[in-house]
Chimera marker file (.cmm) of the C-alpha trace (Angstrom):
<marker_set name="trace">
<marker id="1" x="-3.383" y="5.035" z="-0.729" r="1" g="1" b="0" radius="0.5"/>
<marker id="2" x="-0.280" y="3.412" z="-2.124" r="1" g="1" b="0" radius="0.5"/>
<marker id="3" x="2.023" y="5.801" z="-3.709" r="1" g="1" b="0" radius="0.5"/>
<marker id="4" x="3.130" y="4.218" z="-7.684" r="1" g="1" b="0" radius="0.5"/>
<marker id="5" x="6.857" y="4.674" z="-6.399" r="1" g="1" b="0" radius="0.5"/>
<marker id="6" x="6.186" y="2.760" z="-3.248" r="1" g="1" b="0" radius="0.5"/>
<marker id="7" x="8.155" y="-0.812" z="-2.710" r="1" g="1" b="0" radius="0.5"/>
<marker id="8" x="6.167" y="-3.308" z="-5.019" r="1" g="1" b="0" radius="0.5"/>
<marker id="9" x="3.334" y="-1.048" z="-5.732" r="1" g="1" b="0" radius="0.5"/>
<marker id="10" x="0.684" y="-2.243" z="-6.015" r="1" g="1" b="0" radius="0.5"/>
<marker id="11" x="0.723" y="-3.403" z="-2.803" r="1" g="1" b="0" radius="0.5"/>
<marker id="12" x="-1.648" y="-6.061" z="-0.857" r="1" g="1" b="0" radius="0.5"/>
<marker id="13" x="-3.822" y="-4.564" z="2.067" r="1" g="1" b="0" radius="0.5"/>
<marker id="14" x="-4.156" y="-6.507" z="5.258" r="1" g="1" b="0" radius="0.5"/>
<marker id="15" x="-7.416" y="-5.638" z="7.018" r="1" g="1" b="0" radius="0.5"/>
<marker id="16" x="-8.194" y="-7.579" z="10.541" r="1" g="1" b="0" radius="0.5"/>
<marker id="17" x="-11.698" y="-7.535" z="12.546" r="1" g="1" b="0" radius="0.5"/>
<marker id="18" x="-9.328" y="-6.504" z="15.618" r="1" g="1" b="0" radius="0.5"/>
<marker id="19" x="-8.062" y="-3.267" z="14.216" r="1" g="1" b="0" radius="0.5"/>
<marker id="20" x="-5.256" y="-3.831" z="12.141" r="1" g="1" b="0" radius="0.5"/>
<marker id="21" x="-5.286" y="-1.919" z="9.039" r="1" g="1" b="0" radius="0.5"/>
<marker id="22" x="-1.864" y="-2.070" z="7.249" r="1" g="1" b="0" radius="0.5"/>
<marker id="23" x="-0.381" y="-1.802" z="3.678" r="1" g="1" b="0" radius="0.5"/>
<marker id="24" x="1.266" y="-5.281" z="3.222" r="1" g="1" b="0" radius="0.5"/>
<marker id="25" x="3.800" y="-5.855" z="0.491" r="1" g="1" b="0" radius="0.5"/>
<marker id="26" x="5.696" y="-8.706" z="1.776" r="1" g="1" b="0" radius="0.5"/>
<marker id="27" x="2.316" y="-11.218" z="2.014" r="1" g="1" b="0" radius="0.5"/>
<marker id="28" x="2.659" y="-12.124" z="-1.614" r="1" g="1" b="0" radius="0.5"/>
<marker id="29" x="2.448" y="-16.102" z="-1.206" r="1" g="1" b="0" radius="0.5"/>
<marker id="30" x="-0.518" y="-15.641" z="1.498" r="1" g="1" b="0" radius="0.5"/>
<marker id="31" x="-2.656" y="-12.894" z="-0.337" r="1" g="1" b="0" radius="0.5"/>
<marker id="32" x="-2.247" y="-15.108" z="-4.108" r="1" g="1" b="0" radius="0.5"/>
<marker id="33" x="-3.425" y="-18.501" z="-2.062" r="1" g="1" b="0" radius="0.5"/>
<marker id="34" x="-0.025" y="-20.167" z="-2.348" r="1" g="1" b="0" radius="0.5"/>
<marker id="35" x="0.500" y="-19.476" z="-6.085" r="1" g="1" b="0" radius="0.5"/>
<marker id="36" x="2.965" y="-16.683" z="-5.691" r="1" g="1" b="0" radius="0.5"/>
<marker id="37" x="6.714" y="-16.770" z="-4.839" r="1" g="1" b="0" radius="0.5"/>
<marker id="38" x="7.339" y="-15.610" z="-0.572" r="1" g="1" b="0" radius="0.5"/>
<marker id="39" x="7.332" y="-12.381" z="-0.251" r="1" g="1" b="0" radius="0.5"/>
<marker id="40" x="10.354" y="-11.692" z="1.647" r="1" g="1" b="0" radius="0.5"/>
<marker id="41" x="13.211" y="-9.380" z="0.455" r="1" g="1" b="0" radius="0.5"/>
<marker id="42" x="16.393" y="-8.940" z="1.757" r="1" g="1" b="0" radius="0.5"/>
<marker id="43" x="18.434" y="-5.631" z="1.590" r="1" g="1" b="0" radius="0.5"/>
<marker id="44" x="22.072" y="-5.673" z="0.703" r="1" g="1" b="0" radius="0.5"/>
<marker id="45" x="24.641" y="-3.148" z="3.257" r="1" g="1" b="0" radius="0.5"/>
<marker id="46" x="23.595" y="0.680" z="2.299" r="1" g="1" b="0" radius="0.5"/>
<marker id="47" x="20.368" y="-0.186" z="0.349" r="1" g="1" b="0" radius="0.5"/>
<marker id="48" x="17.282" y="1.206" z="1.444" r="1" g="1" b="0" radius="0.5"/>
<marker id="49" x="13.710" y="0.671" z="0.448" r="1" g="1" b="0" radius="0.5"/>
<marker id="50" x="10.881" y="3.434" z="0.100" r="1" g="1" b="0" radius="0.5"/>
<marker id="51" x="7.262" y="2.740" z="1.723" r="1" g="1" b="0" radius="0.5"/>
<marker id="52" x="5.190" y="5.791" z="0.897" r="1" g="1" b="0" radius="0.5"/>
<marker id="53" x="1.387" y="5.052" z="1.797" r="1" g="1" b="0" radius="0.5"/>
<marker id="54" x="-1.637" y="7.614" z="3.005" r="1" g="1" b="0" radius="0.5"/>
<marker id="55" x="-4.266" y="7.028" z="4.477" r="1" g="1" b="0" radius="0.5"/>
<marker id="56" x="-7.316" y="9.646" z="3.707" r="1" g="1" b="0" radius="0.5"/>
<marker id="57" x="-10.165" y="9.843" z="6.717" r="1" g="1" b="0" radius="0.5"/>
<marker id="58" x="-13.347" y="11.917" z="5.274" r="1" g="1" b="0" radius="0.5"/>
<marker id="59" x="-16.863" y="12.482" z="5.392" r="1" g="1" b="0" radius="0.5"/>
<marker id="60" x="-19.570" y="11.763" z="2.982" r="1" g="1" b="0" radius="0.5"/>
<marker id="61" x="-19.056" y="8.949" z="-0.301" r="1" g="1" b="0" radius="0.5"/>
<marker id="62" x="-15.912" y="9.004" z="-2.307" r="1" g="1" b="0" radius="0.5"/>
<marker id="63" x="-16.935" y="11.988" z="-4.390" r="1" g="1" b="0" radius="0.5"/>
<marker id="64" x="-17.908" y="14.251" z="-1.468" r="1" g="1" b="0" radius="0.5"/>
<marker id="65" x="-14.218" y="13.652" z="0.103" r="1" g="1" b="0" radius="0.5"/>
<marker id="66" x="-13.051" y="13.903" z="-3.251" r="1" g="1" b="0" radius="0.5"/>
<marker id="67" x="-10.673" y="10.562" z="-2.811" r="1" g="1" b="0" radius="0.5"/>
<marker id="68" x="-10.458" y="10.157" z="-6.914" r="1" g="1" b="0" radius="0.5"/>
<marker id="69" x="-8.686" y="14.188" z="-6.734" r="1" g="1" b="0" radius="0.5"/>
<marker id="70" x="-6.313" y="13.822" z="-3.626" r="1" g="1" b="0" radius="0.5"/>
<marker id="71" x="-5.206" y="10.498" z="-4.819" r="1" g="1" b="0" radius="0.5"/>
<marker id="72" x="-3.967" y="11.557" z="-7.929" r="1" g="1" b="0" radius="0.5"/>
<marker id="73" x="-2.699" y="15.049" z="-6.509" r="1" g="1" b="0" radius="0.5"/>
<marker id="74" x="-0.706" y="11.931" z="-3.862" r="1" g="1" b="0" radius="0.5"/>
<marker id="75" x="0.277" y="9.766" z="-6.589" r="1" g="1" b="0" radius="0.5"/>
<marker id="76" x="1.773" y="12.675" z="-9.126" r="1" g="1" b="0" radius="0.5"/>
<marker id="77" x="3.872" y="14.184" z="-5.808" r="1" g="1" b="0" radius="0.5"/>
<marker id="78" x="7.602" y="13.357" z="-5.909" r="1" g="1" b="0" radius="0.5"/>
<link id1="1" id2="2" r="1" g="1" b="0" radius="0.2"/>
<link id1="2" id2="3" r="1" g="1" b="0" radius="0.2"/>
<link id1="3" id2="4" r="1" g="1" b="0" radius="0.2"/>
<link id1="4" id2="5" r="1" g="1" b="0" radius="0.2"/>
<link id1="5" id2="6" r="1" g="1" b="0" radius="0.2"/>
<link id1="6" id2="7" r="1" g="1" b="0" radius="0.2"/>
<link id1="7" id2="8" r="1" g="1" b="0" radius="0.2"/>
<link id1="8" id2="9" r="1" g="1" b="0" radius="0.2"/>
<link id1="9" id2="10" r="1" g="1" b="0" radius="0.2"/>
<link id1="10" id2="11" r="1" g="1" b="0" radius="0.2"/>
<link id1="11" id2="12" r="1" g="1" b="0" radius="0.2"/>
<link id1="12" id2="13" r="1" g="1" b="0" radius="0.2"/>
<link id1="13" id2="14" r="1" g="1" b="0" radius="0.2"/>
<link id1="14" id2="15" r="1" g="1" b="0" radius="0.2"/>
<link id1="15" id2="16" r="1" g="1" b="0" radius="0.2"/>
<link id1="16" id2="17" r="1" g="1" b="0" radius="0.2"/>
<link id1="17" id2="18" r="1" g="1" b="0" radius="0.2"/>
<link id1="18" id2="19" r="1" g="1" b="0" radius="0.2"/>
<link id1="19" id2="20" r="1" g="1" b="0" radius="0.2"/>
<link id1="20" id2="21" r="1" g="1" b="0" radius="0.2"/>
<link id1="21" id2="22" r="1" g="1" b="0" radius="0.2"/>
<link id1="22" id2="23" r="1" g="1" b="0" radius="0.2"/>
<link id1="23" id2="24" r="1" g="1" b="0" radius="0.2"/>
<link id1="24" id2="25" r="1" g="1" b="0" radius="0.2"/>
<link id1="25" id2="26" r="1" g="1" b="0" radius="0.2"/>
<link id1="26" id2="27" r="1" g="1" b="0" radius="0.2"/>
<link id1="27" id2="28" r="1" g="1" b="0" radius="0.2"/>
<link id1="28" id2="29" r="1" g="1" b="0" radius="0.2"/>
<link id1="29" id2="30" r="1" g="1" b="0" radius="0.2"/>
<link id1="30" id2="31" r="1" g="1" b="0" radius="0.2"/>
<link id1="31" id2="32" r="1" g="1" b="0" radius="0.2"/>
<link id1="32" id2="33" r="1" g="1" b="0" radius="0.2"/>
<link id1="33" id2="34" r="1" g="1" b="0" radius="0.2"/>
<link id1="34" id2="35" r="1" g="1" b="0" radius="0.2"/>
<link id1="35" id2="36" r="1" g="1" b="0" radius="0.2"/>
<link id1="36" id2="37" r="1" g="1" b="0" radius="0.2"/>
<link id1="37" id2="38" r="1" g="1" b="0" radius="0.2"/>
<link id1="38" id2="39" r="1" g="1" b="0" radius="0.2"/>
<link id1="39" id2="40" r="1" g="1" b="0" radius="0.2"/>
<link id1="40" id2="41" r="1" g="1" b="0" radius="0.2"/>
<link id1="41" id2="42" r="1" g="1" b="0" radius="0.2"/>
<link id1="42" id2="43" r="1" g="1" b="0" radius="0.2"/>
<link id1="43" id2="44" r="1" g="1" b="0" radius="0.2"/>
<link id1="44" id2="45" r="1" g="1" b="0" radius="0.2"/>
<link id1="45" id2="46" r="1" g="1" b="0" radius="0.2"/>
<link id1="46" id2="47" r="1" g="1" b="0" radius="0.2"/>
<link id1="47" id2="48" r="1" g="1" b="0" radius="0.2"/>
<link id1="48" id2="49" r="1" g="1" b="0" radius="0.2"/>
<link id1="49" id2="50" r="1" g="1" b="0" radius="0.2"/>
<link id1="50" id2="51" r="1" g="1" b="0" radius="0.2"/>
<link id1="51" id2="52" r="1" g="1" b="0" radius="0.2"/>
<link id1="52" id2="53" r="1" g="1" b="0" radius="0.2"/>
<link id1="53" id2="54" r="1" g="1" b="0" radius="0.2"/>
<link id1="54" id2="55" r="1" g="1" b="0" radius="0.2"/>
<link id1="55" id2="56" r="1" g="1" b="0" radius="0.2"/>
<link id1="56" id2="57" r="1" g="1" b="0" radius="0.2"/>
<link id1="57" id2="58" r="1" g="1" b="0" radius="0.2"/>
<link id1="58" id2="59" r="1" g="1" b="0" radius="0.2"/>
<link id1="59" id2="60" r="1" g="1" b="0" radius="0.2"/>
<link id1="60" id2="61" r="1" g="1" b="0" radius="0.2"/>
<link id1="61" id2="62" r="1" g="1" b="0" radius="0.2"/>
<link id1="62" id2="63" r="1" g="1" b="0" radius="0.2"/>
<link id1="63" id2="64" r="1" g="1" b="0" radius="0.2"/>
<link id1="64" id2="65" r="1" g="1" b="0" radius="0.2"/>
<link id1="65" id2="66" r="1" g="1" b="0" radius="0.2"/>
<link id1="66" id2="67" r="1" g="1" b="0" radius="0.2"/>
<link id1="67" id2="68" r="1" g="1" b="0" radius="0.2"/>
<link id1="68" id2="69" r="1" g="1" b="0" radius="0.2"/>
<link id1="69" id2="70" r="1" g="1" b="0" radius="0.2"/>
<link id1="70" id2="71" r="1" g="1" b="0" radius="0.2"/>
<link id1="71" id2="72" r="1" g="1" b="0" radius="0.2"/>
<link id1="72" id2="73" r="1" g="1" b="0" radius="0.2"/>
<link id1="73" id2="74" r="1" g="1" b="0" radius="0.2"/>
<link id1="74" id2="75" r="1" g="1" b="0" radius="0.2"/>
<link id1="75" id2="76" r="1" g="1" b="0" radius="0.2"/>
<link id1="76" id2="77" r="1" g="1" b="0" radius="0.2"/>
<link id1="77" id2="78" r="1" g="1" b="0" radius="0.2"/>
</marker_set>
């Protein structure tokens, strides 16, 4: 889940047959085929940048783990 005050929400997610799962918001140019601008960023001295992601393991569909509810419990939270 990627948190509406996370760092360029919404974000990309990179997702790799080996195992990688991660929330990705610096692959703009890769994940938009070329068309966007490079995704990097660069922080001036005492800035700081906020990443807030979850990630929500259950069992059953989406409505049995009741994703829809805990996501927007997760994206209302300060």
């Amino acid at each position: 889940m990627d948190h509406p005050t996370s760092f360029r929400h919404p974000t990309h997610w990179h997702v790799r047959t080996y195992g990688l799962f991660a929330a990705n918001p610096f692959g703009l140019k890769d994940f938009s085929g070329g068309k966007a601008e490079p995704g990097d960023h660069t922080l001036a001295s005492g800035e700081s940048l906020t990443f807030r992601y979850r990630v929500l393991l259950h069992t059953g569909d989406e409505k049995e783990g009741r994703v829809a509810e805990i996501f927007k419990a997760y994206s209302q939270s300060k």
